[in-house]
C-alpha positions in Angstrom: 179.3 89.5 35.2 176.6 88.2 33.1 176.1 84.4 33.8 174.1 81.8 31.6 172.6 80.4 34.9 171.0 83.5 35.9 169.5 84.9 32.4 165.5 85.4 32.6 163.4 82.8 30.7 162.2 83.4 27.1 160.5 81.9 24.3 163.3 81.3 21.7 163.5 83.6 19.0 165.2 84.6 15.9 167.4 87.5 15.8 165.9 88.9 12.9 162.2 88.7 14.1 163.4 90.3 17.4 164.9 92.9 15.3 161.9 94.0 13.0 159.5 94.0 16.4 162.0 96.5 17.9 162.2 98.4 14.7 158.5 98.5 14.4 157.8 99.6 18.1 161.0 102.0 18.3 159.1 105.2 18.5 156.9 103.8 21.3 160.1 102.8 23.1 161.9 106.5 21.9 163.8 105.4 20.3 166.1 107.0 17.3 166.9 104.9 13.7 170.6 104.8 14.9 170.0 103.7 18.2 167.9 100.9 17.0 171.2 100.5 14.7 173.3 99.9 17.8 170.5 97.1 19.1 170.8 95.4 15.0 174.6 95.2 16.2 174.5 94.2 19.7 172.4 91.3 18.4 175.0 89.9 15.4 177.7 89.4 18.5 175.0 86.9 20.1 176.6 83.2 19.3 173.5 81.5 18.1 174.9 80.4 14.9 174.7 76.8 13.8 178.5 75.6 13.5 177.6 73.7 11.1 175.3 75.0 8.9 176.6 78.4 9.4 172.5 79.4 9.5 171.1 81.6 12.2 169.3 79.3 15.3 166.9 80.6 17.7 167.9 82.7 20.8 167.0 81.0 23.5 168.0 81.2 27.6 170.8 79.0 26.9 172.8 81.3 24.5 174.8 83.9 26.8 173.1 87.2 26.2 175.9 88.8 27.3 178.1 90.7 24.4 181.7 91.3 24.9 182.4 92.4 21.4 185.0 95.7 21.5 183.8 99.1 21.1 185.9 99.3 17.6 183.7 96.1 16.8 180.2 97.5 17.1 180.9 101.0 15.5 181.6 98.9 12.5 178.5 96.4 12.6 176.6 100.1 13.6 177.7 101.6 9.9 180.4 103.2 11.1 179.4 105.2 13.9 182.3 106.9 16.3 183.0 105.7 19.4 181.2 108.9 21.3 178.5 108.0 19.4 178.0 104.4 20.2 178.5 105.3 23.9 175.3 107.6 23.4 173.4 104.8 22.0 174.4 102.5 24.4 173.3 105.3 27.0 170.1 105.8 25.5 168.9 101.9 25.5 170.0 101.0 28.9 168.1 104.4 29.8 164.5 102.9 28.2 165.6 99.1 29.8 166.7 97.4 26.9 170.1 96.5 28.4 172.3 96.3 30.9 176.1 97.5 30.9 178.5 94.9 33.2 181.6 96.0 33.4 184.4 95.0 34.9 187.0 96.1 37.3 189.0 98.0 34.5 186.0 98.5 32.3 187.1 95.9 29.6 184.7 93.7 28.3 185.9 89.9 28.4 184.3 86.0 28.8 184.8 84.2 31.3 185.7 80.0 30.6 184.9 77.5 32.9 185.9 73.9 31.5 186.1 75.2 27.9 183.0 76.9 27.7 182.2 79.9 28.4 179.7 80.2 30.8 179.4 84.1 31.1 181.1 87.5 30.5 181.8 91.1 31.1 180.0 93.4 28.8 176.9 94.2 27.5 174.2 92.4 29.1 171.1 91.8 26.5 168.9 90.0 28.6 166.5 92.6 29.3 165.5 93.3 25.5 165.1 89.4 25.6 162.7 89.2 28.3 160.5 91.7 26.7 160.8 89.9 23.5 157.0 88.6 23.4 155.6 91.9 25.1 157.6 93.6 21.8 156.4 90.9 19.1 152.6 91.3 20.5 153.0 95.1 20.3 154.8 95.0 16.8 151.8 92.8 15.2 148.7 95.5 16.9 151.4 98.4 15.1 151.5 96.7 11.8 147.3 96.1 12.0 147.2 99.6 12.7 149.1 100.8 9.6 146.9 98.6 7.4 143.6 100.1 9.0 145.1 103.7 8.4 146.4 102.9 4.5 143.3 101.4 3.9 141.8 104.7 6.1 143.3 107.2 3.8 142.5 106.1 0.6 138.7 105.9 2.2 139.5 109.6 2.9 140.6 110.6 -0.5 137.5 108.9 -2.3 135.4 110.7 0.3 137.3 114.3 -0.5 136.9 113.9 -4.2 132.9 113.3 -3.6 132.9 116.3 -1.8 134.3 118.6 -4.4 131.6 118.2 -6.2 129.4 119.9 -3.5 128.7 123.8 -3.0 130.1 124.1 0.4 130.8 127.1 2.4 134.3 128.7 2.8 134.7 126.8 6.2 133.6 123.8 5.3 135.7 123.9 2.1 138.8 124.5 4.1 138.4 121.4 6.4 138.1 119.5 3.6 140.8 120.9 2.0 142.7 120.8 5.1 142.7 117.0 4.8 145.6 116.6 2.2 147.7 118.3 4.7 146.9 116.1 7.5 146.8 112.6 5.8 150.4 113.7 4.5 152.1 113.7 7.8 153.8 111.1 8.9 152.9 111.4 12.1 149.1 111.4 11.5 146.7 108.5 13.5 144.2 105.9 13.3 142.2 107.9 15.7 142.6 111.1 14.0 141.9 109.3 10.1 138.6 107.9 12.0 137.6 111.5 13.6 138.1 112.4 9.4 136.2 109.9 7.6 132.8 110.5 10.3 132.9 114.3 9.9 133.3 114.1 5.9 130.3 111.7 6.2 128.4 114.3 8.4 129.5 116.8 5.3 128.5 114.7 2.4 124.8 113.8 4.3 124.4 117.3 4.8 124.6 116.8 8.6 126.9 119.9 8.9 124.5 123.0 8.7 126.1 126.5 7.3 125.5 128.9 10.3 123.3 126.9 12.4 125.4 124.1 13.6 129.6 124.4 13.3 131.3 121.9 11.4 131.8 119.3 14.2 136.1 119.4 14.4 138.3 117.0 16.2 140.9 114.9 15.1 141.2 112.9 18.3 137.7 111.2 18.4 136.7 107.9 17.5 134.3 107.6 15.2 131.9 106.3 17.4 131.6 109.2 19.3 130.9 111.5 16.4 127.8 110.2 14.9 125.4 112.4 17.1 122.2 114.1 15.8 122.2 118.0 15.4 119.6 118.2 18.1 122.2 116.7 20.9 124.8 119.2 19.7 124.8 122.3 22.5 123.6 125.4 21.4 125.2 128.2 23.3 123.7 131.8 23.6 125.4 132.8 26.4 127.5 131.3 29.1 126.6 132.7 32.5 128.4 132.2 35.6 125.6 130.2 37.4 123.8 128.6 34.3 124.9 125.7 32.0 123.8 125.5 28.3 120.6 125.1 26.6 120.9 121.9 26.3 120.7 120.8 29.6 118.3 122.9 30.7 119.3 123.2 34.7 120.7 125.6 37.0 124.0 125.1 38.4 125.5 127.2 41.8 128.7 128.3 42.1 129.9 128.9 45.5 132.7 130.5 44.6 132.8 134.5 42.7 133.7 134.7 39.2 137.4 134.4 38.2 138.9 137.0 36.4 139.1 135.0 33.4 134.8 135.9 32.3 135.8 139.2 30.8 135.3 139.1 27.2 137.4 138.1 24.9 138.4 140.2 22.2 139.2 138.8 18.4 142.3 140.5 18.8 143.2 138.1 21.5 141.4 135.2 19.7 143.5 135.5 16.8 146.8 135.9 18.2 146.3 132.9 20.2 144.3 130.7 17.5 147.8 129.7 15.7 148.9 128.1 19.2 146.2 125.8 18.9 147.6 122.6 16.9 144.7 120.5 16.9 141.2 123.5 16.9 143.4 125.3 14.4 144.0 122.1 12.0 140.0 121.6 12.4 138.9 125.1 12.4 141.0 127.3 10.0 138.4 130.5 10.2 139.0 132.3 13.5 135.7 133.0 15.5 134.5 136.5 15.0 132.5 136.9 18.1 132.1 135.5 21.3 129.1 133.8 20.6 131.3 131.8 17.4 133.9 130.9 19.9 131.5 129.2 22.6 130.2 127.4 19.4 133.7 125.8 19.3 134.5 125.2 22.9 131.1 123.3 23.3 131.0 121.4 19.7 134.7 120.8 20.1 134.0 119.6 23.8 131.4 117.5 22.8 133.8 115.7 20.2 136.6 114.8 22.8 133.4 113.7 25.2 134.1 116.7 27.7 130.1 117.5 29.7 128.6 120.2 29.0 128.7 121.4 32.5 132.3 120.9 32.9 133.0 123.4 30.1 130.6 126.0 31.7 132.5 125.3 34.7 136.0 125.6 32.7 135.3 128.9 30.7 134.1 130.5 34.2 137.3 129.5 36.0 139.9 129.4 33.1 137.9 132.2 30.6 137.7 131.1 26.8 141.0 131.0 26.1 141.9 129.5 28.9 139.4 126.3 27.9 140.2 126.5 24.3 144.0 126.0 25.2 143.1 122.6 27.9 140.8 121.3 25.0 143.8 121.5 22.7 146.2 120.1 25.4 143.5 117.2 25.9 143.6 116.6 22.0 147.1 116.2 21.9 147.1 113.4 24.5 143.8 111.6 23.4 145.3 108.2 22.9 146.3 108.1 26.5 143.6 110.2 28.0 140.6 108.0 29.2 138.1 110.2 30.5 138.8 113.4 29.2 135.8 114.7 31.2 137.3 113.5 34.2 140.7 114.6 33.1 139.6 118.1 32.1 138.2 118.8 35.9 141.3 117.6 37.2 142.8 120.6 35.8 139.8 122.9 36.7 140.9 121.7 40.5 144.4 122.9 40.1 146.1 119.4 40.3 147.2 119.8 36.5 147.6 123.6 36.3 150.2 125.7 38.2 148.2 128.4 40.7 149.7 131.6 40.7 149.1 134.7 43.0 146.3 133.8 45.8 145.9 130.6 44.1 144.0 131.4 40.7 144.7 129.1 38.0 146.9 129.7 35.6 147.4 129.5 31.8 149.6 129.4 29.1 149.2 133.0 27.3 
């Protein structure tokens, strides 16, 4: 059963700041808006009511965390959920470690009295969620910063867009920057991907992005930090040859091993029927490359954007072939808020540990 005497020790808190940090980290914890419903009800059971001012006190480790309200009970503080329902819920947050179900021999949830108190219950043990109760305000106030930077991020963006309107830009420059609207409409859309926006429509509007000579630099996963590199220190591709790295570095680099059977060329055909896979290099980069040449623009521009060496995508197109770097870059992108060293990360995967081998032990991709 769950006991007073052996709850964890917390700060005392109110249920209804507990409540608006869980709401406002549920999609880091995965959870749904009804699931965060069931937590909203689990909490009203908690007695932590003054008796006699009838106003909500503090939780603290004193108040039995343990809730032996009836099933019947917590559909109806839930909205009106069913029964299966709740039990999916329920599922679902002792799954991420927000509770702890303590049931009894026949499964009935009941208190337990001991000199005419209760001291502890069958039921549904809260003290978990409790324990994580600063760790959840701490992440709830960095969330709320966040959505202030990116509100204050977008309408940056949307001054920036109207400015460059009023330029004569190329098609593929003026479908990035019509591209925008799109992207700061979703709701899923980043502080890391609003930053990577607001540096490359600077780059645009200081006439940093040349038509034809340099690509527009592309990447919604890049702080905007990393973006503000010169034209010279962007790589300029010719050719990618098995033993050479690009221009820009200007050394020779061995390989040991033969060629992979991923250096043929790639066709536009196959460049176009893959290009729509892409999430992120297709959000960026809306014109398909028309030749070979184009598409090494990308890898290496794009690369250099999610701060991936030049060497390691020399190294990645001979042993994964353009498509097979194009789709790793994309997969990197999607994961750049946890990704650290994408350079790092990206060789990983050129050693096999994070691709599946297939065959006599080539690496394999997606197709």
């Amino acid at each position: 059963m769950g006991a007073i005497e052996r709850q964890p020790y917390f700060k005392p808190i109110t249920r209804r700041a507990l409540m608006t940090a869980v709401n406002t980290v549920s999609k880091d914890l995965g959870l749904r808006a009804a699931s965060v419903v069931v937590v909203d009800a689990l909490l009203s059971c908690l007695p932590c009511k003054d008796t006699k001012t009838g106003v909500d006190a503090p939780i603290t480790p004193m108040t039995l965390l343990t809730v032996f309200a009836a099933n019947d009970t917590l559909c109806f503080r839930a909205k009106g959920i069913t029964d299966r329902q709740l039990r999916r819920h329920l599922e679902r947050l002792e799954s991420v470690g927000l509770i702890q179900r303590r049931d009894s021999a026949n499964g009935k949830r009941f208190p337990i009295h001991r000199g005419g108190k209760v001291i502890g219950a069958f039921g549904i043990d809260l003290s978990p969620l409790l324990a994580r109760s600063e760790e959840f305000l701490t992440l709830a106030e960095k969330r709320r910063q966040e959505a202030d930077e990116l509100r204050g991020l977008k309408s940056y963006i949307y001054k920036l867009r109207s400015e460059c309107a009023l330029l004569c830009l190329d098609d593929e420059v003026s479908a990035f920057v019509e591209g925008t609207r799109n992207i700061m409409r979703r709701a899923g859309t980043t502080l890391t991907q609003a930053r990577a926006i607001v540096a490359k429509l600077t780059d645009i509007l200081m006439g940093t992005a040349k038509e034809k000579d340099t690509p527009l630099p592309a990447s919604d996963t890049v702080p905007t930090e990393n973006m503000q590199a010169s034209p010279e220190t962007q790589p300029s591709v010719q050719t990618i040859e098995t033993g050479k790295t690009p221009a820009t570095d200007g050394q020779n680099v061995r390989h040991n091993e033969p060629p992979k059977s991923y250096t043929k060329k790639t066709t536009h055909g196959s460049i176009s029927n893959i290009w729509l896979k892409l999430d992120t290099i297709a959000a960026f980069y809306p014109q398909v490359p028309k030749t070979e040449h184009d598409l090494h623009q990308v890898i290496f521009d794009f690369g250099r954007l999610l701060r991936i060496g030049p060497n390691t995508l020399a190294k990645a197109i001979s042993t994964l072939g353009n498509i097979g770097t194009l789709m790793a870059q994309d997969r990197i992108a999607a994961k750049a808020d946890h990704i650290s060293n994408p350079d790092a990360y990206l060789s990983t995967i050129l050693e096999g540990s994070l691709w599946p081998r297939v065959g006599h032990g080539q690496l394999s991709h997606p197709t």
